[in-house]
C-alpha positions as CSV (number, residue, x, y, z in Angstrom):
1,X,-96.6,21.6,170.3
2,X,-94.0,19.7,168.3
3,X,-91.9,16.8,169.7
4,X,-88.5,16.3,169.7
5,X,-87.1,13.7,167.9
6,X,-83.7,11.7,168.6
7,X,-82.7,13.1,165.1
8,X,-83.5,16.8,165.9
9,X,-81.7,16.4,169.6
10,X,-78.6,15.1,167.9
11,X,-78.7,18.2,165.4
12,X,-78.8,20.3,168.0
13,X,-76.2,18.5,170.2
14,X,-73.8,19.1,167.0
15,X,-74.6,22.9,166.2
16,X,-74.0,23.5,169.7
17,X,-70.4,21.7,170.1
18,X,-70.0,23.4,166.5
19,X,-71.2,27.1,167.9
20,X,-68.1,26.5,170.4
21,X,-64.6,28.1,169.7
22,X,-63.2,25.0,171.3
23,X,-63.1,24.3,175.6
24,X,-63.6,26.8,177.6
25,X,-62.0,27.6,180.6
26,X,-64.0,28.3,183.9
27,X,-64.2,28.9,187.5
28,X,-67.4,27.9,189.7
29,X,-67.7,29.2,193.5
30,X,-69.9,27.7,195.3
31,X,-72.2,30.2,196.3
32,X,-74.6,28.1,198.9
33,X,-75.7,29.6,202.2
34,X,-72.7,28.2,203.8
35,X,-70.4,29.2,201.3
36,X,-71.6,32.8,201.3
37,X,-71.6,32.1,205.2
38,X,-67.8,31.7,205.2
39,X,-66.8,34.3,202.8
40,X,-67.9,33.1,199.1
41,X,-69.3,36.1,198.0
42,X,-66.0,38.1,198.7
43,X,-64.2,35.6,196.6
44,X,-66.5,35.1,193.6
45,X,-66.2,39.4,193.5
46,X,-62.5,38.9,193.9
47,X,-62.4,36.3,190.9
48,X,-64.5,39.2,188.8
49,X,-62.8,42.0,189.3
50,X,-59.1,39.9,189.2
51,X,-60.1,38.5,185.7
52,X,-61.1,41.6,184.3
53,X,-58.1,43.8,185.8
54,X,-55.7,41.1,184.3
55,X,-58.1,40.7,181.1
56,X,-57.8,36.5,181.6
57,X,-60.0,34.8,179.4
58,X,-61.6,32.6,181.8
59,X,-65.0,32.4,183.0
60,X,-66.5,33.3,186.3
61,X,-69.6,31.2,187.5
62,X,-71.7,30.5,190.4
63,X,-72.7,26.9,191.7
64,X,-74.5,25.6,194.5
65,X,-74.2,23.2,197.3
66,X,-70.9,20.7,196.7
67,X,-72.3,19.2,200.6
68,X,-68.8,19.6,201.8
69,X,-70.0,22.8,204.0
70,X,-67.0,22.3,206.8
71,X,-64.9,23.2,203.5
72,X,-66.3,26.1,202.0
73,X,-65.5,28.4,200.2
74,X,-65.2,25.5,197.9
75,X,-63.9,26.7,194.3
76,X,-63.9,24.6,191.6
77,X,-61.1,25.0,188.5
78,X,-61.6,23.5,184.9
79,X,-58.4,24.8,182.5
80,X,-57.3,23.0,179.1
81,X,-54.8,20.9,179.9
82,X,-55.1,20.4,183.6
83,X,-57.8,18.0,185.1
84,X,-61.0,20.0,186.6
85,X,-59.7,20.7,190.4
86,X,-61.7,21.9,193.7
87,X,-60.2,23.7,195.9
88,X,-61.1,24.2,199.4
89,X,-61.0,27.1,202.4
90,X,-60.6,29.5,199.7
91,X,-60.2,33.6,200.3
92,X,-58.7,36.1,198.5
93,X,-54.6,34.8,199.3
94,X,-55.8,31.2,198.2
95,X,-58.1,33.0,195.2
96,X,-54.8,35.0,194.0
97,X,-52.5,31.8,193.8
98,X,-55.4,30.0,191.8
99,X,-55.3,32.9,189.2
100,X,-51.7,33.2,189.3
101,X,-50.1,29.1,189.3
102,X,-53.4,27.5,187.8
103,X,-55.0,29.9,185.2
104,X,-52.0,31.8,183.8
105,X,-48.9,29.2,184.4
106,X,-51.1,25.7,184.3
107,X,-49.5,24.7,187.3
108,X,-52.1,22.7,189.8
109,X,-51.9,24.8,194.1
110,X,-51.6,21.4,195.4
111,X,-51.8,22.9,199.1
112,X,-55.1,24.6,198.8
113,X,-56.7,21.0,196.6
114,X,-60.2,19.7,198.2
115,X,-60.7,17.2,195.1
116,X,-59.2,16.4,191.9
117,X,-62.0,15.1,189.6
118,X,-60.4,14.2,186.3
């Protein structure tokens, strides 16, 4: 088995940020126990079929634990030119306005924010 060197890391590290078409925009829901518990799944669906049905290039992830259960569904927003965002007690109303304000007019829902983190 060959070892990685620093030098072959590096190569890699470049080819990857090279293989990328620049950032790319996503959306992570976090799809613990208690996030399913208080209606993730529902929303992460929502987010798929949403995105496809208005053909938004943006994609849809799962995450884990964020250890802010009392919160959940936590969703968590990264778009160029906005800093990442979380959003907290999020269902489908809450889900639409993050599609509609943040993805398609850059415009942060500051009534539904949990966390900013940039």
């Amino acid at each position: 088995m060959n070892k990685l060197t620093p030098s072959d890391l590096e190569k890699m590290h470049k080819a990857s940020k090279a293989s990328s078409d620049g950032p790319k925009d996503w959306i992570k829901v976090g799809m613990s126990s208690c996030g399913i518990a208080a209606g993730a799944e529902d929303v992460f669906n929502f987010f798929i079929e949403e995105v496809k049905k208005r053909n938004l290039q943006i994609e849809i992830k799962k995450c884990g634990c964020a250890g802010a259960c009392y919160a959940e569904p936590l969703v968590e927003v990264s778009v160029s030119g906005l800093p990442p965002v979380v959003y907290g007690a999020v269902n489908k109303e809450v889900a639409t306005k993050i599609l509609e304000k943040h993805v398609i007019s850059k415009m942060l829902v500051n009534d539904c924010i949990f966390e900013v983190l940039g």
